[in-house]
N, C-alpha and C positions, 0 to 999 in steps of 0.2 A: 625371846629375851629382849626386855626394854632398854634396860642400862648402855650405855656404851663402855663404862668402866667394867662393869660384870661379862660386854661381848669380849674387851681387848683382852681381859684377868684369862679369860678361859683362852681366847686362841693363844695367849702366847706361853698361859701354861701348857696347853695339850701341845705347841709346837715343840718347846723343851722336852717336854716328856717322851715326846717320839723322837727328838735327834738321839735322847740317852737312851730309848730302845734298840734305835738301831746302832747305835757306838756300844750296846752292850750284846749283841746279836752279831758284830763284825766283829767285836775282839772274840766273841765264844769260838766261829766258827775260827778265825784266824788262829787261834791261840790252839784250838784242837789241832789243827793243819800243821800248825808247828811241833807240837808236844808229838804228834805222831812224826813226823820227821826226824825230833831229835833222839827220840827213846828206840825207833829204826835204827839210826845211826848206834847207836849206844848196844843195841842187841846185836846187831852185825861186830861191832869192835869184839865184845864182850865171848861175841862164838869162835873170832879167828883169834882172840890170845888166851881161851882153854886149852883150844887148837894146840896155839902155839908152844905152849908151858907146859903139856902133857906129852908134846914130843921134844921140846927141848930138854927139859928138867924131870920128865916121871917121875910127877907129884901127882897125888890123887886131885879127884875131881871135886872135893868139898874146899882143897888149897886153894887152888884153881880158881875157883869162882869164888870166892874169899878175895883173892889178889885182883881180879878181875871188878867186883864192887867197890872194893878198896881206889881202885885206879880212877873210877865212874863215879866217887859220891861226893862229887866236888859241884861249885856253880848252884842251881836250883834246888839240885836232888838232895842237898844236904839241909837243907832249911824244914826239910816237912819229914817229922814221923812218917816212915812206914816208905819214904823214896828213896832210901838210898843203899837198902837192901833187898830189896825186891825180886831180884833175877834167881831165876830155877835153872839148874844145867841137867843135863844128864848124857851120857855116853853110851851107846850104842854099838854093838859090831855090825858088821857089814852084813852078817848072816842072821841081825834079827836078836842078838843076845843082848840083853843088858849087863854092860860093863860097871858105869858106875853112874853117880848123883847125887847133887846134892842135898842137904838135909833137908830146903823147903822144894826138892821135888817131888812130885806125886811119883809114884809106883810103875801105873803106866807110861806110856809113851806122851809125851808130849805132843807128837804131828809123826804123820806118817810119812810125808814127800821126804825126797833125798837132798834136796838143797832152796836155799833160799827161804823168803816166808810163808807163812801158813797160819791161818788163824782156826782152834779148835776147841771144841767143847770137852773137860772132862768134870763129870762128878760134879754138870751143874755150873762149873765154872770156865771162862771162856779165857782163851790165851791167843797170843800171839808170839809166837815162835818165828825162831831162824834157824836153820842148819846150815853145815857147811862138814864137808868130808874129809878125814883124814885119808891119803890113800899109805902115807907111810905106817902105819898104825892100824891101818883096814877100820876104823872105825870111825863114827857119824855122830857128832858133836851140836845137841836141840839146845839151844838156850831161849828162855823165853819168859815173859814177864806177862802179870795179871793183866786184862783189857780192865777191870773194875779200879784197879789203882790209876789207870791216867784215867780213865773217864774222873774218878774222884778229883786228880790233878786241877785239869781243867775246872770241874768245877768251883774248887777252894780259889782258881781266880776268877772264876766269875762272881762268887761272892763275895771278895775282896772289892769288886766294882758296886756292889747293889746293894750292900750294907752301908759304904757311905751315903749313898744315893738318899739312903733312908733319912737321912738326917739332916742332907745338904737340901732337899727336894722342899721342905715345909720352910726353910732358911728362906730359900729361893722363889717360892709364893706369894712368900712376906714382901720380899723385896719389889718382885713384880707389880703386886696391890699398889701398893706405895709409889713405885714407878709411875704405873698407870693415872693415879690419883693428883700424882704432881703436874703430869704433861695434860690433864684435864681444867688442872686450877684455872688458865684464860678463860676457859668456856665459862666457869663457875662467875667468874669477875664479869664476864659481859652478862651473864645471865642477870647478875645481883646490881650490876649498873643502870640494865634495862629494866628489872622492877621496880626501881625507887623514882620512875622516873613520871611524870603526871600526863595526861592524856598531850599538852598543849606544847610539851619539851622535844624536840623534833628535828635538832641538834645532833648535827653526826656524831658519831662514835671516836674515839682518836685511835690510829691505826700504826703508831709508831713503837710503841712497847710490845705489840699483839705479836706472837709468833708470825713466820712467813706463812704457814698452813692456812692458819686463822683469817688471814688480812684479807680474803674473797671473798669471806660470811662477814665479815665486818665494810668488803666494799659493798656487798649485794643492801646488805641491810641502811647504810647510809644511802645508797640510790631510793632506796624504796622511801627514806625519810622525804629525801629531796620530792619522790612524785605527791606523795602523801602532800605536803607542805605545798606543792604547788596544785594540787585538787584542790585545797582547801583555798587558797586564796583565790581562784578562779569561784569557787562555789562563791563566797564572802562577795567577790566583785560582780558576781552575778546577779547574786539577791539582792545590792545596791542598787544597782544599773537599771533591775528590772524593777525595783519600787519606785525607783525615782520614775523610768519612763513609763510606767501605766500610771501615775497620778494623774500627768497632764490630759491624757485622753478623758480618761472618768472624770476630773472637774471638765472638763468639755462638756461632756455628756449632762452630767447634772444642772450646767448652768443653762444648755439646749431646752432639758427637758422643763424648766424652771420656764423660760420665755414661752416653748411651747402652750403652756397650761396656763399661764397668765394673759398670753394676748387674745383678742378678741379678733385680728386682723387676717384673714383667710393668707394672706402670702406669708405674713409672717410667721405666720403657724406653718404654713409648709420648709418656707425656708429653716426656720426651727428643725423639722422633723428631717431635713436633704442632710444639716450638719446633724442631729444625731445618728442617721444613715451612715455617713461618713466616717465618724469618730468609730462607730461600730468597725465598720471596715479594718478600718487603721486597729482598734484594739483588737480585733480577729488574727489579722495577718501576722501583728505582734505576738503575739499568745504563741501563735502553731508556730513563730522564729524559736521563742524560746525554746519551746519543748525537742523542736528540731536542735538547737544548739546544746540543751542538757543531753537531746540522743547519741550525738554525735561525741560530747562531753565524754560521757560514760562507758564509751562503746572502745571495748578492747582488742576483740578479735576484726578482722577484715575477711572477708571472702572473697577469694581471689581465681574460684575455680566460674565465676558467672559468664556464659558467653553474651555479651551485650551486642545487639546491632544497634550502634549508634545514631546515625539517621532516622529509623525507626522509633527510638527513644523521644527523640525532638519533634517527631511528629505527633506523638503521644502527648506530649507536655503541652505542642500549640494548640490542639483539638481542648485539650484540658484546660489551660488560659486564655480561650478565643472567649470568653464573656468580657475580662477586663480588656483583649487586644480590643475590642467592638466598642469600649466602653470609652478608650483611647483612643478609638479613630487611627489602629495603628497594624499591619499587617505583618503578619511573621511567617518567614522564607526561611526554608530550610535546602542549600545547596548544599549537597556533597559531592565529593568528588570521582563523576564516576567511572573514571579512566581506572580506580584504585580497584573498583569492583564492589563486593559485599564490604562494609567497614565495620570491622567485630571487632572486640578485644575483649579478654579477659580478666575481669574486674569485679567489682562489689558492684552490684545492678543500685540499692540504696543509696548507697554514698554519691554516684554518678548521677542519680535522678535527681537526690539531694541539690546537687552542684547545678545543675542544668538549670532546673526549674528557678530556682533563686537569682540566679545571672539573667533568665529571661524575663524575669516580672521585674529587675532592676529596669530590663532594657525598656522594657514594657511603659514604666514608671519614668524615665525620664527623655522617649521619644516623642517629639512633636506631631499632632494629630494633623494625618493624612501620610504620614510618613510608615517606613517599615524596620523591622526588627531582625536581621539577617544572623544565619545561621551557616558555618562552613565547617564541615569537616574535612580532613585530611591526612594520607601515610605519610610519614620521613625520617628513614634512618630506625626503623621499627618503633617508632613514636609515633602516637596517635594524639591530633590536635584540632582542638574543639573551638571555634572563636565565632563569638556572639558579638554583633556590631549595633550600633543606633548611630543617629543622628543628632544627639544632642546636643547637649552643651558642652561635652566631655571635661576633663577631669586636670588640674593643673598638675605639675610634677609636686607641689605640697601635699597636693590630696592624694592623688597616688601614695604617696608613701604610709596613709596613715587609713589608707581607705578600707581596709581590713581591721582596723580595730573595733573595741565593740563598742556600739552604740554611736558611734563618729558620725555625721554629717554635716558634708560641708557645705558652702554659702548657696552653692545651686542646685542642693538637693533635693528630691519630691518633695511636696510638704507633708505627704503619708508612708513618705519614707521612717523606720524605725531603727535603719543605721546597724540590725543585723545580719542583713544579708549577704554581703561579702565575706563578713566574719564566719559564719557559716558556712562560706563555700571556703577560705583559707584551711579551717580545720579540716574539713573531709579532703579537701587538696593532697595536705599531710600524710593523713592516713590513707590513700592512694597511692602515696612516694611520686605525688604529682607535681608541676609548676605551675605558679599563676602569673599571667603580666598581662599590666596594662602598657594601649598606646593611643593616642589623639588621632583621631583619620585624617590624612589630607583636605578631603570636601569636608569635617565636622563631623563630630564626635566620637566617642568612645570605642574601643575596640578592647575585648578580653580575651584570652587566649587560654585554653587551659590543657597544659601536655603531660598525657600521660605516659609516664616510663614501665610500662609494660609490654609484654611479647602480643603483636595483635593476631588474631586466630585468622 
């Protein structure tokens, strides 16, 4: 079942319909529990003042139980043909004779025991009987009424419950539908507000008329506006950023290869060919920023089950970068701390590489040749902290602030720098639930730190 109006219509009809099953199943059994108690009661009175009227007054047994109904067809029993006459007597002697009886009793004996109740078959029909004994009179007084007229009893009120039922039940359906239909209408109104509405409309919902139920599907859905709306501007700012900065490289390029082809001058042909070398470089490094920054963009889930060994990592990355450190005349050192031991943590191994490698070819890119690119890891406080150091020019408190942005570089930055590498390491920082800071070194230059708030293995 799709509907939610057709899931709620049915549970709350079937819930109805079983509270009146069971309210019509606890009055049956109650109501029979009663009707036998009171028509007990009513058979006992009814046997000790035949009793009593045939030893006080010697009236026969048809008076008797005349005066005995008479006294009995008050209350309930008077409201229903066939209750308020009901009781059979007969008189018995002590030696087994029939004395006497009334005209709706059978012939035979009613029950055989000497006192009290007794329920018995005669002719097909079942009774429940009482006796009680004269001893002044030596005679033994059965009175006793159909079991088929209270079972009937009973039944005339249980049908008195479940012929209205009949009637109130399809009422009561109606109403429910209807019910159901009205507490559904907000859903219908966000439904019918959110179709009319155009791909580029991205404008929260207003949550002030919305039921309290309602207002978590209408916060959930306005957050989702909000990330939506901001994917989209980062997408827009992206594909500006990146058109603008690969134009300059490629007119480079073309204007290289232009001189190239044109001069006749062996150096100036080479020199030609070192800058489109270059420009190459540059639009390479830029290229695989980007795709790195849309991976990173895109990327939802984190893996947080990776055991990384961090040192190890770094050592990977300098093996991996030693053409441009060589190219830099620039050496990279990886110190960890080894009082700590093995330095692991559990982390997205991506993200971490990501981060790594981009922070060392910044370092890379802005150390002075013959100089090094230093690497320290470190435990504190179950925090794991990565800081990659250079020698250069480092970074003013202006630029720091902005030095994560995309595409930013400031007045002393590479010249093949592309201004998204930081940026790059900011976001995957993020989705690490990591920090990043800058600081100026005492002897010069820069120093980045990057702590991660994770449990380290």
């Amino acid at each position: 079942m799709t509907s939610i109006r057709l899931r709620l219509f049915a549970i709350l009809l079937a819930t109805t319909g079983a509270v009146w099953l069971f309210a019509v199943i606890w009055t049956y059994v109650n109501t029979q529990a009663e009707v036998e108690r009171v028509l007990d009661a009513r058979l006992t009175e009814a046997a000790r003042m035949v009793s009593s009227l045939i030893t006080d007054h010697h009236i026969d047994v048809a008076a008797a139980v005349d005066a005995a109904n008479a006294r009995k067809a008050s209350g309930v029993f008077e409201q229903g043909e066939g209750y308020s006459r009901q009781l059979s007597c007969q008189i018995w002697s002590l030696q087994g004779t029939l004395v006497s009886r009334s005209e709706s009793a059978p012939a035979t004996s009613l029950a055989d025991h000497r006192e009290g109740f007794a329920e018995t078959e005669i002719n097909g029909e079942r009774w429940r009987v009482f006796a009680v004994i004269n001893p002044t009179l030596g005679v033994r007084v059965l009175v006793g009424d159909s079991l088929e007229i209270r079972e009937r009893l009973v039944g005339d009120v249980i049908k008195g419950l479940l012929l209205p039922a009949l009637v109130i039940l399809p009422m009561l359906a109606l109403l429910i539908w209807l019910s159901v239909g009205r507490g559904l209408a907000p859903l219908n109104r966000i439904a019918a507000s959110l179709s009319s509405r155009s791909a580029i409309e991205l404008h929260p919902l207003p949550e002030a008329p919305a039921p309290r139920e309602i207002r978590p599907m209408i916060a959930a859905l306005n957050n989702l506006f909000r990330r939506v709306e901001d994917a989209r501007t980062r997408e827009s700012d992206f594909t500006a950023y990146a058109a603008h900065e690969l134009k300059t490289p490629l007119a480079g390029l073309r204007t290289q290869a232009q001189i190239a082809m044109r001069s006749e001058d062996p150096d100036t042909r080479r020199q030609a060919l070192g800058q489109i070398l270059s420009s190459v470089d540059r639009t390479s490094r830029m290229v695989r920023q980007l795709i790195d920054m849309a991976r990173v963009d895109a990327r939802e889930d984190v893996v947080t089950c990776d055991q990384v060994d961090v040192p190890r990592l770094l050592e990977e990355l300098s093996t991996e970068l030693s053409p441009v450190a060589v190219q830099r005349d620039v050496q990279i050192t990886v110190r960890p701390d080894v009082e700590q031991g093995t330095l692991r943590i559990a982390t997205d191994r991506t993200l971490l590489r990501l981060v790594l490698r981009n922070l060392l070819e910044n370092a890379l890119q802005h150390a002075p040749a013959g100089t090094e690119a230093t690497c320290t890891v470190c435990v504190a406080d179950n925090c794991l902290t990565i800081e990659i150091s250079d020698v250069g020019p480092g970074m003013s408190a202006a630029e720091q602030n902005r030095a994560v942005d995309r595409f930013y570089r400031g007045p002393l930055s590479a010249p093949s720098g592309s201004g998204l590498g930081l940026s790059i390491v900011q976001m995957a920082i993020d989705r690490l639930d990591g920090h990043l800071d800058f600081s100026n070194r005492a002897q010069g230059g820069l120093s980045v730190a990057v702590t991660l708030k994770r449990c380290v293995a």
